[in-house]
C-alpha positions as CSV (number, residue, x, y, z in Angstrom):
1,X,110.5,-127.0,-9.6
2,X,112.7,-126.2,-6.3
3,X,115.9,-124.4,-7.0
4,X,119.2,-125.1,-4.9
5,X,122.6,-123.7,-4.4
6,X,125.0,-125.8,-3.0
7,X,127.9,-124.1,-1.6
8,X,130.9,-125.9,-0.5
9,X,133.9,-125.4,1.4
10,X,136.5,-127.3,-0.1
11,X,139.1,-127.2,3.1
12,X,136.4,-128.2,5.4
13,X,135.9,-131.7,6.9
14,X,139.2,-132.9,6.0
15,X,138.8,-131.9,2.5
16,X,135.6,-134.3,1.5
17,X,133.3,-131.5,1.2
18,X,133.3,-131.7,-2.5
19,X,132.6,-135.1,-2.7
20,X,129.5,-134.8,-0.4
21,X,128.5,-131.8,-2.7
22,X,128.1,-133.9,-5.2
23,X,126.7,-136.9,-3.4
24,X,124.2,-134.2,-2.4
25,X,123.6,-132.8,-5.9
26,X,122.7,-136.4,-7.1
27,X,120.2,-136.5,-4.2
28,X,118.3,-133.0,-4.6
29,X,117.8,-134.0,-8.3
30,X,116.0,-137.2,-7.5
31,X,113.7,-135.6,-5.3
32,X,113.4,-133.2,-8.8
33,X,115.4,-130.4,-7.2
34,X,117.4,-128.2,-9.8
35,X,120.7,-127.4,-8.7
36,X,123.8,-125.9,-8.9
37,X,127.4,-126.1,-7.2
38,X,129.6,-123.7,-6.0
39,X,132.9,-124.2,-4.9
40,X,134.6,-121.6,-3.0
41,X,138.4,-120.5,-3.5
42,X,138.5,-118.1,-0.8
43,X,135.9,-117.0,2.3
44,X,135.1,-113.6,-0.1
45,X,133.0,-116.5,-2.3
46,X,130.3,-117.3,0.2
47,X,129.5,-113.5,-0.2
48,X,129.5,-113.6,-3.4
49,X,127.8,-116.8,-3.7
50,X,124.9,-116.0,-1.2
51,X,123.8,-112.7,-2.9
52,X,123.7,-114.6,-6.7
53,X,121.0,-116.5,-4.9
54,X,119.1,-114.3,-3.3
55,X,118.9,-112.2,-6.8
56,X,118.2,-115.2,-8.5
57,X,115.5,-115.8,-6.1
58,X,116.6,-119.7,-5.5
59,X,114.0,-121.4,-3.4
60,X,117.1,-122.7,-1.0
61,X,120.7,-123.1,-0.4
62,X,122.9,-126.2,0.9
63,X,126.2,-125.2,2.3
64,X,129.2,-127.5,3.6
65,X,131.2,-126.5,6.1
66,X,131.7,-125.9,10.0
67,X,130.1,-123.2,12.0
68,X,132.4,-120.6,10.6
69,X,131.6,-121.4,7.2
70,X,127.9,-121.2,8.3
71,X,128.2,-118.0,10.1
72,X,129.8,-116.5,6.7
73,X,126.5,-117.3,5.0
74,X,124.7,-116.1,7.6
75,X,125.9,-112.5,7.3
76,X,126.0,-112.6,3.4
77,X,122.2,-112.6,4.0
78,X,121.5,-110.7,6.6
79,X,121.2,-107.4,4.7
80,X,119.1,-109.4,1.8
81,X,115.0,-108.8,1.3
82,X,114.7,-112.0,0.1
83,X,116.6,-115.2,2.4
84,X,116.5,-118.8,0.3
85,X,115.8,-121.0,3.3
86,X,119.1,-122.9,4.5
87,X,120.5,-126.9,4.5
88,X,123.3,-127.6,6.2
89,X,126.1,-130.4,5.9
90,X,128.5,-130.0,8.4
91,X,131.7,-131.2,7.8
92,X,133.6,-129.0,10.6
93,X,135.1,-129.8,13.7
94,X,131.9,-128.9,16.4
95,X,129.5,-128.1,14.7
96,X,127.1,-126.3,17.0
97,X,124.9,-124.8,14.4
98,X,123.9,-128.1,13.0
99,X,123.7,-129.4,16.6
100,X,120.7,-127.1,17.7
101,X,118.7,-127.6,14.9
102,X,118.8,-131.4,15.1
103,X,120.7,-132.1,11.8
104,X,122.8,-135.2,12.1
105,X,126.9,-134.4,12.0
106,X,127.3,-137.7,10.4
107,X,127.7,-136.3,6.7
108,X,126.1,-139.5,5.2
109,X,123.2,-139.2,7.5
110,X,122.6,-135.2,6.6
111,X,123.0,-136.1,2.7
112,X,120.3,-138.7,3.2
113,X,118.1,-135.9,5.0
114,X,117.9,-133.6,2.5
115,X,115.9,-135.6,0.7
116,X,112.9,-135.6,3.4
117,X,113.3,-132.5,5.1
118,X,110.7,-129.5,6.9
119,X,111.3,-126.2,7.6
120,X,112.3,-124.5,10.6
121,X,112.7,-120.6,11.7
122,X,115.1,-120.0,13.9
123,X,116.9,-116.9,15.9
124,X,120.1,-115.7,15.0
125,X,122.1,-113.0,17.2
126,X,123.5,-109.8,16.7
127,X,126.8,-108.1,18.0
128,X,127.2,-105.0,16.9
129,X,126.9,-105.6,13.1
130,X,127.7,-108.8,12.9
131,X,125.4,-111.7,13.2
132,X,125.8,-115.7,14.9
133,X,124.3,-118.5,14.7
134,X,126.1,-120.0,17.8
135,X,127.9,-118.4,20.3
136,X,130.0,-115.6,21.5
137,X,132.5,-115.9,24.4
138,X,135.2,-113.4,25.9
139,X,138.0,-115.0,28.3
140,X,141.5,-116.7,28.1
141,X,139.8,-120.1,27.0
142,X,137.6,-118.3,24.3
143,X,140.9,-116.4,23.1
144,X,142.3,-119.7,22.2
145,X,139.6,-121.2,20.2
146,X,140.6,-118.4,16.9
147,X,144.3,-119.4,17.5
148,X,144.1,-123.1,16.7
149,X,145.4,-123.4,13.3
150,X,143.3,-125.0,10.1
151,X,145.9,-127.7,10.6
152,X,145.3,-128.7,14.1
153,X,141.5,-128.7,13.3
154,X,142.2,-131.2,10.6
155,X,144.5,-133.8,12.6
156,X,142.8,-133.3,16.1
157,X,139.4,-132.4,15.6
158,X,137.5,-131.2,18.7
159,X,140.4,-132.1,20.6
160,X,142.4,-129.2,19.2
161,X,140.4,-127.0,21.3
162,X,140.2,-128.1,24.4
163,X,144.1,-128.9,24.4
164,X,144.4,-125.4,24.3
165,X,141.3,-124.3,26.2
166,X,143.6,-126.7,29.1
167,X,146.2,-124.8,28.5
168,X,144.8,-121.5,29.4
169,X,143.1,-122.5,32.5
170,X,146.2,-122.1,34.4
171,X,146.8,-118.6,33.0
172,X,143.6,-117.3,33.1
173,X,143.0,-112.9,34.2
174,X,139.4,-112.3,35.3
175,X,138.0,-109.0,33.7
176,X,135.7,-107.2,34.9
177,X,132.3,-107.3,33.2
178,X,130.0,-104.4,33.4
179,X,126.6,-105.4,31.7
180,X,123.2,-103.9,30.8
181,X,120.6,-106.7,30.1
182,X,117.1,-105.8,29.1
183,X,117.6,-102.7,31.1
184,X,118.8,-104.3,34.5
185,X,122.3,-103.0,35.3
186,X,124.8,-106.3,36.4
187,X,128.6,-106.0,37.1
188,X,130.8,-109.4,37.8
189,X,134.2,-110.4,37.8
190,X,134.6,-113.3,35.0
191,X,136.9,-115.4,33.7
192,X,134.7,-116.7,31.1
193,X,131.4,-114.9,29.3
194,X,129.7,-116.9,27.1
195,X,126.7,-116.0,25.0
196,X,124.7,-118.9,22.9
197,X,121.2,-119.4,20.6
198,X,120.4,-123.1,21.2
199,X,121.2,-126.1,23.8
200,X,124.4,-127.4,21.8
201,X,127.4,-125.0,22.7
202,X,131.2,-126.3,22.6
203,X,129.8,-129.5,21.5
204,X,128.4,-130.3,24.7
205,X,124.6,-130.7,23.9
206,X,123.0,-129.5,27.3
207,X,124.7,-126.8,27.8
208,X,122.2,-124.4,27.9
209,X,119.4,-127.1,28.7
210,X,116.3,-125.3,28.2
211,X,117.0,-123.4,24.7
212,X,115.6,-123.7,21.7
213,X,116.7,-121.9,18.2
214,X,113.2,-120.4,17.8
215,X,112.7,-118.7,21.9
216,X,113.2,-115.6,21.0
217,X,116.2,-115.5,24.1
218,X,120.2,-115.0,24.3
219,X,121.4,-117.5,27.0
220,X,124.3,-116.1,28.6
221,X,126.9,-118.5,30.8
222,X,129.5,-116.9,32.8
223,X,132.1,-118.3,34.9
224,X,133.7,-116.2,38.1
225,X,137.4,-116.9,39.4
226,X,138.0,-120.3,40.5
227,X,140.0,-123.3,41.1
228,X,140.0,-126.4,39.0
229,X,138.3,-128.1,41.2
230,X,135.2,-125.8,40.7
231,X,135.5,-125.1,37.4
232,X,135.0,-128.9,37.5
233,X,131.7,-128.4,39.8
234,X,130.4,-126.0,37.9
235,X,130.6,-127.9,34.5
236,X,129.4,-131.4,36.4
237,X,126.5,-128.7,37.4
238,X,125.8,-127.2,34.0
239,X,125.8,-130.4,31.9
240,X,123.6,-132.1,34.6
241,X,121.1,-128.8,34.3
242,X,120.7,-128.1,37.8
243,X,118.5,-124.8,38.6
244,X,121.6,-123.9,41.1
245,X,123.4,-122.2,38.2
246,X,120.5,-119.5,38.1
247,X,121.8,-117.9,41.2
248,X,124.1,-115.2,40.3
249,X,126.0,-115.4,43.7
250,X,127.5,-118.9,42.7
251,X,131.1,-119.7,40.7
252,X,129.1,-120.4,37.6
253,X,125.4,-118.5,37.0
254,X,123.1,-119.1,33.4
255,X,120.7,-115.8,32.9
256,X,118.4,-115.3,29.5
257,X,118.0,-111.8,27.6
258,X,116.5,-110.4,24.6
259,X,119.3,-107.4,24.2
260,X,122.0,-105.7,26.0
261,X,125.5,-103.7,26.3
262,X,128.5,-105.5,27.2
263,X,131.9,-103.5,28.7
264,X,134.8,-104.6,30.8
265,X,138.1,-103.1,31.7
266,X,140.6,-104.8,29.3
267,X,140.5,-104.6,25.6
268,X,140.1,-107.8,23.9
269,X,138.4,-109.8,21.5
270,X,135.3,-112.0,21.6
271,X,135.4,-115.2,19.7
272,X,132.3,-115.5,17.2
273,X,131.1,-118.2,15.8
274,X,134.9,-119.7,15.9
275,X,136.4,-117.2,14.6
276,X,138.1,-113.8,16.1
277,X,135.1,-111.7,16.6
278,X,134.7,-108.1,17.6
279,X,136.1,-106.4,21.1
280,X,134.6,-104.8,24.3
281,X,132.5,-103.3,24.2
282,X,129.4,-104.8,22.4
283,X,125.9,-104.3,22.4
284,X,124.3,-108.3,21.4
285,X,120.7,-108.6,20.7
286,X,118.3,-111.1,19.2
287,X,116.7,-111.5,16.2
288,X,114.0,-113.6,16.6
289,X,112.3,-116.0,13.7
290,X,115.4,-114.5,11.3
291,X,116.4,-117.4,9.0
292,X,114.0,-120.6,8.0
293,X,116.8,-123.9,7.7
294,X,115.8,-127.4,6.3
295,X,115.7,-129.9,9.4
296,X,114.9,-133.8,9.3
297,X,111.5,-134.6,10.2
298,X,110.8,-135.2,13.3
């Protein structure tokens, strides 16, 4: 007999988490799944939640939310001996965790899944102390993404952030990014430094063409001073996957690692996940094969 946890974000996906909980409660049990549901009241539950599990030794968990409901989870198990594998629902606003691993972001769709599902390992990252499951990012877009209200995320969806990424492109500061990648020193002047796991990053699902959850590689994306007009280039470039954005000399460059230090002149923090994350300076790593999630069939 499988054992499940479903945990649920009740504020996520414009409050309808609950009802896909139980939606898929009834589903799990069908397939002769035991379960239970949690509900949290504050972000302190998922903790909470996530280690009853993992004592408990529940075969898997379900969780509803949006990548930083995810991420949450994430690091309530990182420290654990024993990991349930992981189902996701997501009922966020991007969703780039579910993204990469191929789960469908209609909800209906990922309820139905759960139901015929195989396993999957897949990296997660490390900064500092603190894991992700998507992305890291330092610059005056990034800074906006952990100011856009609950409420914004809720009436304008994705658009929420890139009304305010717009915002900042006019105001942006290039910092100065001093870097040590698997031991090779690099030093640029960026506007935007973005670190990912998987293809799927800012809902654009190509963005780092030629990653996969389970590579064992950080893909890192950064983005020198520019005009709009380039910053339009580069992204025409980056979506299309053109090999030109390996070349470090250009406005936009793409380079892989495995671990690394991170610096820059000006203190500030990275965004993590979607949420305010830690500031310069960093060391970021990978930890390959970390978590196993349930993915549809292929």
């Amino acid at each position: 007999m499988i054992t499940t946890m479903i945990i649920a974000n009740p504020s996520s996906g414009k409050k309808q988490a609950e009802e896909y909980a139980v939606r898929a409660k009834e589903i799990l049990e069908r397939s002769g799944s035991t379960v239970v549901v949690k509900l949290t009241k504050q972000k302190s539950d998922i903790e909470k939640y996530a280690k009853t599990a993992c004592s408990e030794k529940f075969d898997q968990i379900v969780v509803l939310g949006g990548d930083g409901t995810v991420s949450e989870l994430g690091n309530a198990l990182k420290n654990e001996e024993y990991r349930p594998k992981i189902g996701i629902i997501p009922v966020g606003t991007i969703n780039n965790i579910a993204r990469g691993l191929g789960i469908a972001t209609n909800m209906n769709r990922a309820v139905q899944d759960l139901a015929n599902c195989r396993e999957k390992k897949a990296d997660a990252g490390l900064i500092n102390d603190r894991l992700f499951l998507s992305s890291v990012s330092a610059g005056s877009i990034p800074e906006t993404v952990w100011e856009v209200t609950d409420e914004q995320k809720e009436n304008l969806g994705p658009m929420a952030y890139f009304i305010e990424g717009f915002k900042s492109i006019r105001e942006e500061e290039p910092y100065s990014i001093k870097m040590n990648l698997d031991g090779e020193e690099k030093e640029h002047e960026l506007s935007l430094l973005l670190i990912g796991l998987s293809s799927s990053v800012a809902g654009i699902p190509n963005f780092f063409k030629n990653a996969e959850y389970d590579d064992g590689y950080l893909y890192m994306f950064g983005l020198k001073k520019s005009t709009f007009g380039e910053k339009v280039s580069v992204l025409t470039t980056l979506i299309s996957g053109s090999e030109a954005l390996s070349d470090e000399n250009n406005k936009g460059f793409i380079c892989k690692f495995k671990e690394g230090t991170i610096e820059n002149d000006y203190i500030t923090n990275v965004a993590l996940d979607g949420e305010k994350g830690p500031s310069f300076p960093f060391s970021v790593k990978i930890l390959p094969s970390f978590f196993t999630f349930l993915v549809p069939q292929i």
